[in-house]
C-alpha positions as CSV (number, residue, x, y, z in Angstrom):
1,X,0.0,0.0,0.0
2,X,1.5,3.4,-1.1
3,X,1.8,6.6,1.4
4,X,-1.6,7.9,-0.6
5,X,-3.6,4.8,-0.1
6,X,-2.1,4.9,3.7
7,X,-3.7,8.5,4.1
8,X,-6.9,7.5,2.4
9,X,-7.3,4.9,4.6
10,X,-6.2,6.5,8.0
11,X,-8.9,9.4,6.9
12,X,-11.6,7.0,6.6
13,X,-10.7,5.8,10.0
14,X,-10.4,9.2,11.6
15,X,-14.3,9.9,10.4
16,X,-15.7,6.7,11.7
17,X,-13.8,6.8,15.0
18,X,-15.1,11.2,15.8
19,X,-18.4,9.7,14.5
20,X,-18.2,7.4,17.0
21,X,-17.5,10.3,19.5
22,X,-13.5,8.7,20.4
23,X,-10.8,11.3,20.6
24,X,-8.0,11.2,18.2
25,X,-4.5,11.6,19.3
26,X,-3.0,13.5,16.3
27,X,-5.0,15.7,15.0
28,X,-2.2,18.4,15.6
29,X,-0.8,17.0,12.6
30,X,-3.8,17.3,10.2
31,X,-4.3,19.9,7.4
32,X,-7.3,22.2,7.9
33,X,-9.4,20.4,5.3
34,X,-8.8,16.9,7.3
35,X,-10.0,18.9,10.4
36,X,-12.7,20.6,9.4
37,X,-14.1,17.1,7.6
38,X,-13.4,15.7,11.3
39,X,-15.6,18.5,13.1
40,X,-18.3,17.8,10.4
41,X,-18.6,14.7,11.5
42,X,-18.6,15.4,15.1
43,X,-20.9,17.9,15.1
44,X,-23.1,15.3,13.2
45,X,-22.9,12.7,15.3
46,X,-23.8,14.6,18.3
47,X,-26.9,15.5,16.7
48,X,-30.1,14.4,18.7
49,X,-31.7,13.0,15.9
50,X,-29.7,11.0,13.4
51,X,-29.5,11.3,10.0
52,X,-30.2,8.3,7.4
53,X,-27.0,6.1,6.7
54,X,-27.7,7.1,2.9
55,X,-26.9,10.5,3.9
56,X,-23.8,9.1,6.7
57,X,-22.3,7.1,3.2
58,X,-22.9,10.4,0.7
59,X,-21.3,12.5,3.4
60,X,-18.5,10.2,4.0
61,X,-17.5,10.1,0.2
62,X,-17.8,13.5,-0.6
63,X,-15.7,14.5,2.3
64,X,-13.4,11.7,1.2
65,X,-13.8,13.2,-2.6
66,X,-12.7,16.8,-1.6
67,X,-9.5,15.9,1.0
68,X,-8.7,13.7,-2.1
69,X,-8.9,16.6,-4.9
70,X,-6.9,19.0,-2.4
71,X,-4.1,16.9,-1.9
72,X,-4.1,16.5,-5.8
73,X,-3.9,20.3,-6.2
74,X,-0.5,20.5,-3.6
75,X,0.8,17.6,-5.5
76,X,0.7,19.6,-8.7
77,X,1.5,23.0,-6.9
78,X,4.5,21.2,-5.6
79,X,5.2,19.4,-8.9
80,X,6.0,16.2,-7.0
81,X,7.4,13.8,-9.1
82,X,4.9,11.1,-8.5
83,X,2.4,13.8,-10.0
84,X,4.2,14.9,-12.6
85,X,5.0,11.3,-13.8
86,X,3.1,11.7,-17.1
87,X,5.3,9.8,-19.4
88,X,4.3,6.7,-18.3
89,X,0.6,7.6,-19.2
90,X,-0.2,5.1,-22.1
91,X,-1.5,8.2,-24.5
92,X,2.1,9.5,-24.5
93,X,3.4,6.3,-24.5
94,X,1.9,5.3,-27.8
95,X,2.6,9.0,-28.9
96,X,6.3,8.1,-28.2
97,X,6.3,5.2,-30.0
98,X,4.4,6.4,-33.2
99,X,7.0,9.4,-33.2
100,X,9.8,6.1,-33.0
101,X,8.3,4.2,-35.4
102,X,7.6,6.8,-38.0
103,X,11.1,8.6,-37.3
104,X,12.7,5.1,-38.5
105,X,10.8,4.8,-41.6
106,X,11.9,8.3,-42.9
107,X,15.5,7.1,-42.6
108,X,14.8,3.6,-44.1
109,X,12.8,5.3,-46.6
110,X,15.6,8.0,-47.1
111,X,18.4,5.1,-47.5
112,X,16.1,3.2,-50.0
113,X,15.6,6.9,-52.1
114,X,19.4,7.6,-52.3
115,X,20.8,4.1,-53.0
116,X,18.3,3.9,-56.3
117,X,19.5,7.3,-57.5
Protein backbone atom coordinates (compact mmCIF):
# COMPACT_ATOMS: atom_id res chain seq x y z
CA UNK A 1 0.00 0.00 0.00
CA UNK A 2 1.48 3.41 -1.11
CA UNK A 3 1.83 6.58 1.36
CA UNK A 4 -1.63 7.92 -0.59
CA UNK A 5 -3.62 4.84 -0.11
CA UNK A 6 -2.13 4.86 3.71
CA UNK A 7 -3.72 8.53 4.11
CA UNK A 8 -6.89 7.48 2.36
CA UNK A 9 -7.27 4.89 4.57
CA UNK A 10 -6.15 6.48 7.97
CA UNK A 11 -8.88 9.40 6.95
CA UNK A 12 -11.57 7.04 6.57
CA UNK A 13 -10.70 5.82 9.97
CA UNK A 14 -10.40 9.17 11.61
CA UNK A 15 -14.25 9.89 10.39
CA UNK A 16 -15.67 6.72 11.74
CA UNK A 17 -13.85 6.77 14.96
CA UNK A 18 -15.14 11.19 15.78
CA UNK A 19 -18.41 9.73 14.53
CA UNK A 20 -18.23 7.43 16.95
CA UNK A 21 -17.52 10.29 19.55
CA UNK A 22 -13.52 8.74 20.37
CA UNK A 23 -10.75 11.30 20.64
CA UNK A 24 -7.95 11.16 18.18
CA UNK A 25 -4.47 11.63 19.31
CA UNK A 26 -2.99 13.52 16.29
CA UNK A 27 -5.04 15.67 15.02
CA UNK A 28 -2.21 18.41 15.55
CA UNK A 29 -0.77 16.96 12.59
CA UNK A 30 -3.76 17.27 10.22
CA UNK A 31 -4.29 19.90 7.40
CA UNK A 32 -7.31 22.20 7.91
CA UNK A 33 -9.43 20.35 5.34
CA UNK A 34 -8.85 16.95 7.27
CA UNK A 35 -10.05 18.88 10.43
CA UNK A 36 -12.75 20.56 9.44
CA UNK A 37 -14.10 17.08 7.60
CA UNK A 38 -13.38 15.74 11.29
CA UNK A 39 -15.65 18.51 13.10
CA UNK A 40 -18.27 17.77 10.42
CA UNK A 41 -18.55 14.68 11.47
CA UNK A 42 -18.64 15.36 15.09
CA UNK A 43 -20.86 17.93 15.14
CA UNK A 44 -23.06 15.29 13.19
CA UNK A 45 -22.88 12.66 15.27
CA UNK A 46 -23.78 14.64 18.28
CA UNK A 47 -26.95 15.49 16.70
CA UNK A 48 -30.09 14.43 18.73
CA UNK A 49 -31.71 12.97 15.86
CA UNK A 50 -29.66 11.01 13.37
CA UNK A 51 -29.54 11.29 9.99
CA UNK A 52 -30.22 8.25 7.36
CA UNK A 53 -27.05 6.11 6.71
CA UNK A 54 -27.71 7.07 2.91
CA UNK A 55 -26.92 10.48 3.85
CA UNK A 56 -23.83 9.11 6.65
CA UNK A 57 -22.26 7.12 3.25
CA UNK A 58 -22.91 10.38 0.67
CA UNK A 59 -21.32 12.46 3.40
CA UNK A 60 -18.51 10.21 4.04
CA UNK A 61 -17.47 10.10 0.20
CA UNK A 62 -17.79 13.51 -0.63
CA UNK A 63 -15.73 14.49 2.35
CA UNK A 64 -13.36 11.68 1.17
CA UNK A 65 -13.78 13.19 -2.63
CA UNK A 66 -12.70 16.81 -1.62
CA UNK A 67 -9.45 15.88 1.01
CA UNK A 68 -8.72 13.72 -2.07
CA UNK A 69 -8.86 16.56 -4.95
CA UNK A 70 -6.92 19.04 -2.35
CA UNK A 71 -4.09 16.88 -1.92
CA UNK A 72 -4.06 16.50 -5.82
CA UNK A 73 -3.94 20.31 -6.20
CA UNK A 74 -0.53 20.47 -3.56
CA UNK A 75 0.79 17.57 -5.54
CA UNK A 76 0.72 19.57 -8.70
CA UNK A 77 1.51 23.00 -6.90
CA UNK A 78 4.48 21.22 -5.60
CA UNK A 79 5.21 19.40 -8.92
CA UNK A 80 5.99 16.21 -7.04
CA UNK A 81 7.41 13.84 -9.12
CA UNK A 82 4.89 11.07 -8.46
CA UNK A 83 2.36 13.76 -10.03
CA UNK A 84 4.17 14.87 -12.62
CA UNK A 85 5.03 11.25 -13.81
CA UNK A 86 3.14 11.68 -17.11
CA UNK A 87 5.25 9.81 -19.41
CA UNK A 88 4.34 6.74 -18.31
CA UNK A 89 0.62 7.56 -19.21
CA UNK A 90 -0.19 5.08 -22.10
CA UNK A 91 -1.45 8.18 -24.45
CA UNK A 92 2.14 9.53 -24.46
CA UNK A 93 3.42 6.27 -24.46
CA UNK A 94 1.88 5.33 -27.76
CA UNK A 95 2.60 9.00 -28.92
CA UNK A 96 6.30 8.13 -28.20
CA UNK A 97 6.28 5.16 -29.97
CA UNK A 98 4.35 6.41 -33.20
CA UNK A 99 6.95 9.37 -33.24
CA UNK A 100 9.79 6.12 -32.98
CA UNK A 101 8.27 4.23 -35.44
CA UNK A 102 7.58 6.85 -37.97
CA UNK A 103 11.14 8.63 -37.33
CA UNK A 104 12.72 5.08 -38.45
CA UNK A 105 10.77 4.79 -41.60
CA UNK A 106 11.91 8.33 -42.89
CA UNK A 107 15.50 7.09 -42.65
CA UNK A 108 14.77 3.56 -44.09
CA UNK A 109 12.81 5.32 -46.63
CA UNK A 110 15.57 8.02 -47.08
CA UNK A 111 18.40 5.14 -47.51
CA UNK A 112 16.05 3.16 -49.97
CA UNK A 113 15.55 6.87 -52.06
CA UNK A 114 19.36 7.55 -52.27
CA UNK A 115 20.82 4.14 -53.03
CA UNK A 116 18.34 3.94 -56.34
CA UNK A 117 19.49 7.28 -57.54
Amino acid sequence: MNKKQQQDKQLLENIDKAAAGEKLTEESEMDKDTKAALEMTREMAAWPKSPSKEFKAQLKAELTHRVVEQQKRDLSKRRDPEYRNFLRRPAWQMTFAGLGALFIAAIIFLIVYLLNH
